[in-house]
N, C-alpha and C positions, 0 to 999 in steps of 0.2 A: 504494500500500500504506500502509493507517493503522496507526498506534503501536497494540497492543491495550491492554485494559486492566493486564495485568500487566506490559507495558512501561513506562506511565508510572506506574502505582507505582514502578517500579524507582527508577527515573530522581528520583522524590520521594524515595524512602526514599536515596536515594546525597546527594541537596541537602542533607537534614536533618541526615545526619551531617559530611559535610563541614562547613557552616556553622554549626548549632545551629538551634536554636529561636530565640536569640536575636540573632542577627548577621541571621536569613532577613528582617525586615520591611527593615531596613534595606537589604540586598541586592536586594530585589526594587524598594525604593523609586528606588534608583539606575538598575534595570535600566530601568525606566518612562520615569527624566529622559534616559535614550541613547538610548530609541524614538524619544519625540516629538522629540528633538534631529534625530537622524536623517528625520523624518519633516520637520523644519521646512528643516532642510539641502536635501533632496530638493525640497520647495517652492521655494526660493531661486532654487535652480541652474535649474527646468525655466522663471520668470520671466525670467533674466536673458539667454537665449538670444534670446529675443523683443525684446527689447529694443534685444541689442548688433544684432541683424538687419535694424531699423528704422534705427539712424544707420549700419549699414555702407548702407545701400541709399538715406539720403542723401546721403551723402558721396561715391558713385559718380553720383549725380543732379547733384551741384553739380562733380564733376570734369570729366563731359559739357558740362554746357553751358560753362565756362569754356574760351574757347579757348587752346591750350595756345602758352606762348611760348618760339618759338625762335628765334635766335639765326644768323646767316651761318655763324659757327666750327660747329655744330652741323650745317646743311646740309653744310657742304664735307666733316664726316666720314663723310657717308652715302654 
């Protein structure tokens, strides 16, 4: 279900008084810098997942082959 037209008049005519005329550029200029922030945050985050995924999948490669050291005391508790 889409906004009709006399919805988002509404919705304009309620910004306009609330804010003014004159506070609106300003307003909407900030609204712009939280998108793109947002939109750059969003970028960030779906990068870094790939990344951490790559040296956890090293770091299980180089656990593997190192053979692990134990210890007499270590045997006898098993």
């Amino acid at each position: 279900m889409t906004p009709g037209i006399w919805q988002i008049l509404l919705i304009v005519l309620i910004v306009f008084l609330i804010f003014g005329a004159g506070k609106l550029p300003n307003v909407m200029g900030d609204l712009a810098k939280g998108v793109r922030n947002f939109k750059k945050g969003l970028q960030d985050e779906a990068d870094q997942p790939e990344k951490g995924a790559i040296t956890d999948q090293s770091k299980d490669k180089n656990a593997a082959s190192s053979p692990s050291k134990t210890t007499a005391k270590d045997n006898a508790d098993v």
